[in-house]
N, C-alpha and C positions, 0 to 999 in steps of 0.2 A: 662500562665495557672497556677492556684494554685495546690500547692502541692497533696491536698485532691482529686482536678480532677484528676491528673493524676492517684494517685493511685486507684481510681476508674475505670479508661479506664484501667490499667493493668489488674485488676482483673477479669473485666470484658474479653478481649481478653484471659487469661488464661483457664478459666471459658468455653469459646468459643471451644478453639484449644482443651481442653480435651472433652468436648464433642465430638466433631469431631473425635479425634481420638478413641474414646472408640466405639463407630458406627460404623467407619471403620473398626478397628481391627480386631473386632467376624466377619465379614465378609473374609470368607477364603477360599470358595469352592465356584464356579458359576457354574449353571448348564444353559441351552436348552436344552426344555423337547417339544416335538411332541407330542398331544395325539389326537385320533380320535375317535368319539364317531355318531351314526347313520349317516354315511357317510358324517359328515364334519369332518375337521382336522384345529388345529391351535397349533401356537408354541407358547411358550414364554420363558424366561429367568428367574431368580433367583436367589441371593446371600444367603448365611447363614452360619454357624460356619462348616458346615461340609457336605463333598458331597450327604447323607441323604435327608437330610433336605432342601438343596437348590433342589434338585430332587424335592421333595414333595411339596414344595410351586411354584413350576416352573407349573408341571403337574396341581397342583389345579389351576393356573392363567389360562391355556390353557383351563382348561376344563369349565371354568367363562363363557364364551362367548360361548360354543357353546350344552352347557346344560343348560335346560330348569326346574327349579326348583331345589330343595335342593337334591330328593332321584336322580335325572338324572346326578348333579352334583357329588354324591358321587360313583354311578357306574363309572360317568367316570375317576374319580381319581382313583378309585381299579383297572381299566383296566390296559393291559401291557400296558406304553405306544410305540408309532409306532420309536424314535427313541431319544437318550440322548445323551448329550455332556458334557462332567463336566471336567471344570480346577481347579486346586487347584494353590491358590496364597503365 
């Protein structure tokens, strides 16, 4: 291989592993968010920089599917939701 390639494949996998790790990093709290909204219920999961936030993006995924519109989908994220799990990594 020439010199010039390699240092290209370096840079490139450098380039790589810090992306990767800057992505992962901020990722530091995960939640499971239940929410139920006109007698259906669905869960789902969430990463984000803080247990807040992975809450809120978990609740608004659950509530994706089982609200019907933009103001149904916003009720159902204001709701309590029915039950939360959050680990901090």
């Amino acid at each position: 291989m020439k010199p010039g390639r390699i240092v290209a494949l370096v840079a490139i996998l450098a380039l790589a592993g810090f992306l990767l790790w800057s992505s992962l990093g901020a990722r530091r709290a995960t939640c499971r968010v239940c929410a139920e909204y006109q007698g259906q219920r669905n869960c789902a999961t969430a990463s984000a920089a803080t247990e807040k936030e992975a809450q809120r993006s978990a609740q608004s995924t659950a509530c994706g599917t089982i609200a019907r519109g933009m103001a149904e989908s916003i009720m159902c994220s204001n709701a309590p939701p029915v039950s939360v799990e959050c680990h901090r990594r």
